[in-house]
C-alpha positions as CSV (number, residue, x, y, z in Angstrom):
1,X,-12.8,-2.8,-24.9
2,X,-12.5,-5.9,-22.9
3,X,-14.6,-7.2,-20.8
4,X,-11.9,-6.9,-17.8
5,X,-10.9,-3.3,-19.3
6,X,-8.9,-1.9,-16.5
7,X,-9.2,-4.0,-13.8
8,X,-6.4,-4.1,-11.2
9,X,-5.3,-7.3,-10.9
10,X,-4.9,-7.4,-14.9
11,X,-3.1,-4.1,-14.6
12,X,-0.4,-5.2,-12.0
13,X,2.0,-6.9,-14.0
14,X,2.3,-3.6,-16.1
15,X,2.5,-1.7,-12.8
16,X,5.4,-4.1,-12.1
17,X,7.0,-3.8,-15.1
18,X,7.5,0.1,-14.5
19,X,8.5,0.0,-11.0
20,X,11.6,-2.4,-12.6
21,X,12.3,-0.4,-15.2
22,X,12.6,2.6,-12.5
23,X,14.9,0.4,-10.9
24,X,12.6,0.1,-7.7
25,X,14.5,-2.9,-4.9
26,X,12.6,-5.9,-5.7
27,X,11.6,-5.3,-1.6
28,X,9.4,-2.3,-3.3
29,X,7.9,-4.4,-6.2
30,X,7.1,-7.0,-3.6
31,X,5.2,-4.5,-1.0
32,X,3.4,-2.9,-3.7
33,X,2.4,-6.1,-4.8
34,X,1.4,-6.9,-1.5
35,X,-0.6,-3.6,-1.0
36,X,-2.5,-4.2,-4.3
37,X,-3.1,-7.7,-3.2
38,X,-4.7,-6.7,0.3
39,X,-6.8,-4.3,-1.7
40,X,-8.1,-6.3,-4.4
41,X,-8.9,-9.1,-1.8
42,X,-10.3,-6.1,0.5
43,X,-12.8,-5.3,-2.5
44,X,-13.6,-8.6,-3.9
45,X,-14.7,-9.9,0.1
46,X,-17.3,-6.9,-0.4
47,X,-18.4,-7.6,-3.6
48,X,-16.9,-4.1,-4.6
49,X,-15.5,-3.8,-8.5
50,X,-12.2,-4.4,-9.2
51,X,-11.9,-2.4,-11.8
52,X,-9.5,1.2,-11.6
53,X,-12.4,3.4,-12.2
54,X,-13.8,2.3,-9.6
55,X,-11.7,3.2,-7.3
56,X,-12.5,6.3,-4.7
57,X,-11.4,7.8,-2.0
58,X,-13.4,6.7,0.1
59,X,-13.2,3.0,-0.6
60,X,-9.2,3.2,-0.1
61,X,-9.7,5.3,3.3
62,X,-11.9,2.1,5.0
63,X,-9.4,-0.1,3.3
64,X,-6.4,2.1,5.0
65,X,-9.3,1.6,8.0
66,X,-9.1,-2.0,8.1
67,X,-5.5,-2.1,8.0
68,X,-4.9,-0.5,10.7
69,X,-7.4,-2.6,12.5
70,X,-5.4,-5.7,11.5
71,X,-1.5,-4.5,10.9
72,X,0.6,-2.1,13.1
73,X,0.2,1.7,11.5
74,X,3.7,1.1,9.8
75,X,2.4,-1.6,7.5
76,X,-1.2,0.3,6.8
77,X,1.6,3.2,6.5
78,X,3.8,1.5,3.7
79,X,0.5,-0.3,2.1
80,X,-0.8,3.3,1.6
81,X,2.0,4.8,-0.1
82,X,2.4,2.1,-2.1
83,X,-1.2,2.3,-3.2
84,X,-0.6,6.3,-3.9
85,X,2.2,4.8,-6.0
86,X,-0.4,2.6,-8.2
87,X,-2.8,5.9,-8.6
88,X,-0.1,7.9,-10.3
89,X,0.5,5.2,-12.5
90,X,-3.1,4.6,-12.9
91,X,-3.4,8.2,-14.1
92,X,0.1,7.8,-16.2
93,X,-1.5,5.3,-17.7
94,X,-5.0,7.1,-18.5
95,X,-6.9,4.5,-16.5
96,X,-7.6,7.4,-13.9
97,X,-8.3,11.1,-14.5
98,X,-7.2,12.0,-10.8
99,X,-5.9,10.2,-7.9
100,X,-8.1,8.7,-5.4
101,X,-5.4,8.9,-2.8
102,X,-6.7,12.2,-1.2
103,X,-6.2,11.1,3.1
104,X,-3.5,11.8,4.2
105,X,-0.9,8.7,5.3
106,X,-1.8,7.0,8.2
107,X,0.1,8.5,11.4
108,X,3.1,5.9,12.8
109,X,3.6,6.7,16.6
110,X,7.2,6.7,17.8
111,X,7.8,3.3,19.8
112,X,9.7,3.7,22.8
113,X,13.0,1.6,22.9
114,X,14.2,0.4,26.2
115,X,18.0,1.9,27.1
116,X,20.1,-0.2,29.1
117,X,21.0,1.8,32.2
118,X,24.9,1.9,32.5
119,X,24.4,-0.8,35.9
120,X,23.1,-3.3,33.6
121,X,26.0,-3.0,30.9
122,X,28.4,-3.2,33.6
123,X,26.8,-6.3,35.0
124,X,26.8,-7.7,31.1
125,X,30.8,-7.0,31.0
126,X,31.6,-8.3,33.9
């Protein structure tokens, strides 16, 4: 085996490859690019491995922590479910026996959108 045997950022190109062939909107490839991207940097700053064996539940709930510390819950949202996108293919791909991904998604509140009251749109047509 390699010395870099299952690490992440060797096995993203592969990943990539199957999200085309599923015919996945290059927006998809790009945000779970982006999600394994925040995660190997998230790792590497704590000297954690990179490698997919590695990789627990627990380490991917404080990175899901510190994404919500730094991006609105919809991005930590989309980053997680792209990550529980890379686990099944880790365990497609016999680099996992099971999926770390055991949290649940990160909650996105409703935002409240202002309404025009009718005074207002009869001021704008006017």
């Amino acid at each position: 085996m390699a010395a870099n045997a299952g690490d992440l950022g060797e096995l993203v190109p592969a990943w990539q490859r199957s999200l085309r062939a599923e015919n996945e909107s290059p927006k998809t490839v790009e945000t779970c690019s982006e999600a394994t991207t925040l995660l190997l940097r998230f790792l590497r700053e704590r000297g954690l491995p990179t490698v997919a064996s590695a990789l627990t539940g627990e380490r991917v709930e404080t990175f899901i922590g510190d994404l919500l510390a730094r991006f609105e819950p919809a991005t930590a949202s989309n980053r997680y479910r792209a990550l529980a996108r890379l686990s099944a293919f880790l365990v497609d791909e016999g680099e996992l026996t099971e999926s770390p991904m055991r949290m649940k998604p990160p909650t996105v509140p409703e935002k409240q959108v202002p309404v025009t009251s009718e005074g207002d749109l009869r001021k704008l047509r006017s």
